[in-house]
C-alpha positions as CSV (number, residue, x, y, z in Angstrom):
1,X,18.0,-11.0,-33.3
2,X,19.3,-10.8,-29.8
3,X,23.1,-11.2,-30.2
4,X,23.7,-13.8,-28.1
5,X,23.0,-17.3,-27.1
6,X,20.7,-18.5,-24.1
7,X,19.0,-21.2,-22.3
8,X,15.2,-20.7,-22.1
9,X,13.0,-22.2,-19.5
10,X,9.0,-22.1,-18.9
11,X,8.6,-23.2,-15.3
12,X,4.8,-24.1,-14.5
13,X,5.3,-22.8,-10.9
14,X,6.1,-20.4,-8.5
15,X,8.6,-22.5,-7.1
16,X,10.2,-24.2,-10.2
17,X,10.9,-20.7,-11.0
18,X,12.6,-19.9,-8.3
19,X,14.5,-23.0,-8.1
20,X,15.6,-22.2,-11.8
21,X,16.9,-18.7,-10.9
22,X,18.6,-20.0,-8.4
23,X,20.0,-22.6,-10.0
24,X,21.2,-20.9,-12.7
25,X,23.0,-18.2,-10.2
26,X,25.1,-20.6,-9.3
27,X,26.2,-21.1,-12.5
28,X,27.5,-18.1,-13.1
29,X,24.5,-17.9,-16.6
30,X,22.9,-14.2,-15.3
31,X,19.5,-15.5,-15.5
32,X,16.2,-12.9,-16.6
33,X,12.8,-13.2,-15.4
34,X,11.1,-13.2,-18.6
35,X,7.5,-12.0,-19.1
36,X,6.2,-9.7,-22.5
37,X,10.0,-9.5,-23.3
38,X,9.9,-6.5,-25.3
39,X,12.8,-4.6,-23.0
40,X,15.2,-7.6,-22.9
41,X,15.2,-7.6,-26.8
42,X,15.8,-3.9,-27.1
43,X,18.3,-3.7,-24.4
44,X,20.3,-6.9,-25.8
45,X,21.0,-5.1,-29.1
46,X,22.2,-2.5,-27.5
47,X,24.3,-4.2,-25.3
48,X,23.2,-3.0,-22.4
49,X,21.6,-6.7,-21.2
50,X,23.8,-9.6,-21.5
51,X,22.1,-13.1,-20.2
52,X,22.6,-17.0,-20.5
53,X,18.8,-18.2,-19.4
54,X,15.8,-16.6,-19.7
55,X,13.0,-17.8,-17.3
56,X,9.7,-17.2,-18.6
57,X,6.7,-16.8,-16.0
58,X,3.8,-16.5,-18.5
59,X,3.3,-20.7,-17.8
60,X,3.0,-19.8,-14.6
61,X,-1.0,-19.6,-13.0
62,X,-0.7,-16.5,-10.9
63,X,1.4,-14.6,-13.3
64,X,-1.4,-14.8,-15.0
65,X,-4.5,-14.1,-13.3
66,X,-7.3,-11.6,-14.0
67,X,-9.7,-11.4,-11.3
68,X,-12.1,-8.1,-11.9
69,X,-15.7,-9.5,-9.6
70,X,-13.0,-9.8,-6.5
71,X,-12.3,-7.6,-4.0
72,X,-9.4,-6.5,-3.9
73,X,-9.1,-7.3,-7.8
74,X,-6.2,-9.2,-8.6
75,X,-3.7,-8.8,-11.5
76,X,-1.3,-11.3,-12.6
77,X,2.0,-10.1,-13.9
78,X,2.1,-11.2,-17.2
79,X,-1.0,-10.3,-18.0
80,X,-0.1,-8.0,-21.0
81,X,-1.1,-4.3,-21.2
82,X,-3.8,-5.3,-23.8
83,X,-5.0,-7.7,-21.9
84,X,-5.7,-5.0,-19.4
85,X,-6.8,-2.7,-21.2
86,X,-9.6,-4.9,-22.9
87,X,-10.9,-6.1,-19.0
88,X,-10.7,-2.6,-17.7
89,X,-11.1,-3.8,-14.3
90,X,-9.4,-0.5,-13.3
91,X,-9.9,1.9,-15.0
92,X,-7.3,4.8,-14.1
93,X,-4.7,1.8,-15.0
94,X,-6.3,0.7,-17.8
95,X,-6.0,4.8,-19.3
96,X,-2.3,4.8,-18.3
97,X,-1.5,1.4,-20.1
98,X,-3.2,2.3,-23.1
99,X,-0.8,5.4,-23.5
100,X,2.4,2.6,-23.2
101,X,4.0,2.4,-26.6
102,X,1.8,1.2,-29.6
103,X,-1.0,-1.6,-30.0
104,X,2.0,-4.2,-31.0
105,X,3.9,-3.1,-28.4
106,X,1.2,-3.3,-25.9
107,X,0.6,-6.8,-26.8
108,X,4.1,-8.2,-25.7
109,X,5.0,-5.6,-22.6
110,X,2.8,-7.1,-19.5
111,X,2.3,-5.7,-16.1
112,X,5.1,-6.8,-14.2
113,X,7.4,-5.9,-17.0
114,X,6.4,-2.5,-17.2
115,X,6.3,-2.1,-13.3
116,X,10.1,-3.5,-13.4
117,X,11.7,-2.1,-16.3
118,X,14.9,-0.3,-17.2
119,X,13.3,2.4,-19.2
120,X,13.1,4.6,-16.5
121,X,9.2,5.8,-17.6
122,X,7.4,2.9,-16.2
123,X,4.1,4.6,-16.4
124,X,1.5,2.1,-15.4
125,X,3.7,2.5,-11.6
126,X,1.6,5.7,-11.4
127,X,-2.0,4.7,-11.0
128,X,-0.8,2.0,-8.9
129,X,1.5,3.9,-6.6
130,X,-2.4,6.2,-6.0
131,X,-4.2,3.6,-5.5
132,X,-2.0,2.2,-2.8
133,X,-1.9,-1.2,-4.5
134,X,-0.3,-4.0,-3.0
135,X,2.1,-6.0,-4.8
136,X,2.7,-10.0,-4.7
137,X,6.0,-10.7,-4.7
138,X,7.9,-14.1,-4.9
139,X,11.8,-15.1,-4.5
140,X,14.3,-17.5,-2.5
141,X,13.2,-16.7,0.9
142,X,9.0,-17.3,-0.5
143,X,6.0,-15.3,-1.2
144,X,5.3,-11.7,0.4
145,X,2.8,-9.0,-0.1
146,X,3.8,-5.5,0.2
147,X,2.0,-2.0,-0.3
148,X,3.9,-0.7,-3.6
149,X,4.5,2.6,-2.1
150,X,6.7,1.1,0.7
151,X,8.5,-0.8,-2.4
152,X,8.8,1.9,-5.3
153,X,11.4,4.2,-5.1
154,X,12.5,5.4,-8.1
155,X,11.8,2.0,-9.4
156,X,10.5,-1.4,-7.7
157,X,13.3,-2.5,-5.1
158,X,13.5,-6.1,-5.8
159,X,15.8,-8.6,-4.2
160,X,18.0,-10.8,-6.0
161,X,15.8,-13.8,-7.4
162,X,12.3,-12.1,-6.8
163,X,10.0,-11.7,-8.9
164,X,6.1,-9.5,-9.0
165,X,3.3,-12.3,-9.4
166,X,0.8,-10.3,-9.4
167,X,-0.8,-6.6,-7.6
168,X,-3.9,-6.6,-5.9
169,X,-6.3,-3.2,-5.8
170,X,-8.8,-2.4,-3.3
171,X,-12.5,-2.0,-5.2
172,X,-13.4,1.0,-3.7
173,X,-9.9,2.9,-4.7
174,X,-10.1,1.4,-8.6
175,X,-13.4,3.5,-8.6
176,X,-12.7,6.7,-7.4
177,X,-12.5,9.5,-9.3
178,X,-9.6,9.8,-11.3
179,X,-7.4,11.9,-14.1
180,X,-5.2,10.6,-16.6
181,X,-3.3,12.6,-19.2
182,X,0.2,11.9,-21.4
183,X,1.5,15.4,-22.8
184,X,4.0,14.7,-25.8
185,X,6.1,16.8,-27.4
186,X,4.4,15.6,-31.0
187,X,1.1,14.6,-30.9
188,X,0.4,11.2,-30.1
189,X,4.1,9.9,-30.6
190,X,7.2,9.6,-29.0
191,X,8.3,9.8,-25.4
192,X,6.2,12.0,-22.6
193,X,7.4,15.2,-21.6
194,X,5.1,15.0,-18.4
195,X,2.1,12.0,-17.2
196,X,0.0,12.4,-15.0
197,X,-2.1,10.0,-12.8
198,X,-4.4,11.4,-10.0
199,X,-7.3,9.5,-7.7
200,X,-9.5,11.7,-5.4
201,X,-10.4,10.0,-1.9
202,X,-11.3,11.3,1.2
203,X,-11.2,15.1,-0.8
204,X,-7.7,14.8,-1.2
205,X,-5.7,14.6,-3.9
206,X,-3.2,11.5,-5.0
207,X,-0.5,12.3,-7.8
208,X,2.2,10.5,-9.6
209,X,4.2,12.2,-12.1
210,X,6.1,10.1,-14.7
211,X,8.4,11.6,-17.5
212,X,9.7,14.9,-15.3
213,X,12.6,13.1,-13.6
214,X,14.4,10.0,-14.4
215,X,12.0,8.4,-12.2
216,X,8.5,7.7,-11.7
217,X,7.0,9.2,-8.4
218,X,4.5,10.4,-5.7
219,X,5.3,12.7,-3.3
220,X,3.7,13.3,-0.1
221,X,5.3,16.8,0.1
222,X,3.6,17.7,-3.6
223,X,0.5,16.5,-2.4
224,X,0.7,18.0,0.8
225,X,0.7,21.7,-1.3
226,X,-1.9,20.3,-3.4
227,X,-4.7,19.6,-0.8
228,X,-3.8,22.7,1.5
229,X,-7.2,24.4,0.8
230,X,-6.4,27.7,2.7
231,X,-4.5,28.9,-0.3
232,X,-5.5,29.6,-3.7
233,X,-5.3,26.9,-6.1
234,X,-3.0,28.5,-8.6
235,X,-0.5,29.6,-5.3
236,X,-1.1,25.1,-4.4
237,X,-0.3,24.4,-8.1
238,X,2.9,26.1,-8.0
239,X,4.5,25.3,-4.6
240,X,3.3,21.6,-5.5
241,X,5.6,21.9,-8.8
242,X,8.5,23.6,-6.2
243,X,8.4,20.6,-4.2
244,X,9.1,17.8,-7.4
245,X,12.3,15.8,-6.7
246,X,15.7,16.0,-9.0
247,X,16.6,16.3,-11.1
248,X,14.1,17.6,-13.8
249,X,14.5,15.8,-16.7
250,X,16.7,18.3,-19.7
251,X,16.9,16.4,-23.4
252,X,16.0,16.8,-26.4
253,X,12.0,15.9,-25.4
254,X,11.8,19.2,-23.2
255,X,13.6,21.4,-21.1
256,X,13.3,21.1,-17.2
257,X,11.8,24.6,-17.5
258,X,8.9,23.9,-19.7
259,X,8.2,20.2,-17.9
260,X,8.0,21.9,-14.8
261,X,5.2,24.3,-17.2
262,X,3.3,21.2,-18.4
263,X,3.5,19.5,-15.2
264,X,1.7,22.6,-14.1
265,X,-0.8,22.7,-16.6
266,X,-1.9,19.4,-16.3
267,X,-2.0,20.0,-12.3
268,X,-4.6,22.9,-13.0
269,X,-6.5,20.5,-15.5
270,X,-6.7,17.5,-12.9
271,X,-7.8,19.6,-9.9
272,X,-10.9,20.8,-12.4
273,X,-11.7,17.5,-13.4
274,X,-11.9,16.1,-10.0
275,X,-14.2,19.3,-8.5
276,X,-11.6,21.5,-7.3
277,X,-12.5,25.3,-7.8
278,X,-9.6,26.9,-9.8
């Protein structure tokens, strides 16, 4: 049970919405953009989200588009990771999605959730932030379209009001080579000590690391390491891991020193998948 009450609203539209938010602003009620809903009830019992109107977007027709013969293929927000996963229509997101949480789970979080959340892992960020993906955005001052990179750091920067709609990928970059792995420390359970995403365009390497710092990110000065070809590639794998941001994650998971080692070993195993000589 979430231990409190709240208002709860299913606006059709893009501007009702909106309006709705804004509305209840004014009010003083802390309204929530509301799509799988999975973090809101986790965070509530622990007292860490407080609200007094929920707005869910799920009624709303771009939120929850699924457009895989276009190009650029469009994704609506509340499309759930399932949802994704089943359509495929990219496949280096549809690998990172399927490693989110379990099948349930996966059936309730959505894309834009995910993307936006508080739990700092965020995972299916990564094969969008390689892929360059634009992001559809909507709020007070209307609709924009931004590339997510300009948008993600350290999470999606979001204005007061705003919302994702939906993310649009460029064909050609959903179907370049990629690399996807999750390293645990157990099996197939619990929280990732390092994920990986990488795409190969152009002969260079794209990279987004989620799980090593509080943070999801890619890094143009770990990539610039990664694709300097006049060194060796265990000398590019190493200077590449020098160059992650801080902090390194340190819990009970991992150690910063042995993430820094798996983020290394999964470096070595993505530049062999994607051709590189090692």
């Amino acid at each position: 049970m979430v231990p409190f009450d709240f208002a709860y609203y299913r606006p059709e539209s893009i501007a009702e919405a909106v309006a709705l938010f804004t509305e209840m602003e004014q009010k003083g009620r802390r309204p929530l953009y509301y799509g799988g809903g999975t973090e809101i009830i986790t965070l509530s019992r622990l007292g860490f989200v407080s609200t007094a109107a929920v707005i869910d977007i799920k009624a709303i027709p771009e939120c929850r588009v699924l457009d895989a013969d276009s190009d650029p293929l469009v994704l609506g927000a509340a499309l759930s990771l399932t949802e994704l996963e089943e359509a495929n229509p990219f496949p280096l997101l549809t690998k990172t999605a399927k490693e989110v949480a379990d099948r349930t789970a996966r059936n309730q979080i959505t894309l834009g959730g995910n993307l936006c959340g508080q739990i700092f892992y965020r995972e299916t960020a990564l094969a969008l932030l390689v892929a360059e993906a634009d992001i559809i955005i909507a709020g007070p001052d209307g609709v924009r379209q931004s590339r997510i990179n300009d948008l993600f750091h350290q999470q999606l920067q979001l204005g007061r009001g705003e919302f994702v709609v939906q993310v649009k990928v460029r064909r050609s970059d959903a179907e370049l080579p990629h690399f996807h792995h999750k390293r645990r420390k157990q099996g197939e359970i619990g929280y990732p000590l390092v994920t990986i995403a990488a795409l190969k365009k152009d002969e260079a390497i794209h990279t987004a690391f989620s799980g090593v710092c509080p943070f999801p990110f890619r890094s143009a000065d770990v990539e610039a390491h990664l694709n300097d070809r006049s060194r060796p590639a265990a000398e590019r794998i190493r200077a590449a891991v020098s160059a992650f941001p801080r902090p390194i994650l340190h819990d009970i998971e991992g150690s910063a020193d042995y993430r820094l080692f798996v983020a290394a070993q999964l470096l070595e195993d993505a530049l062999r998948e994607l051709g590189e000589t090692i």
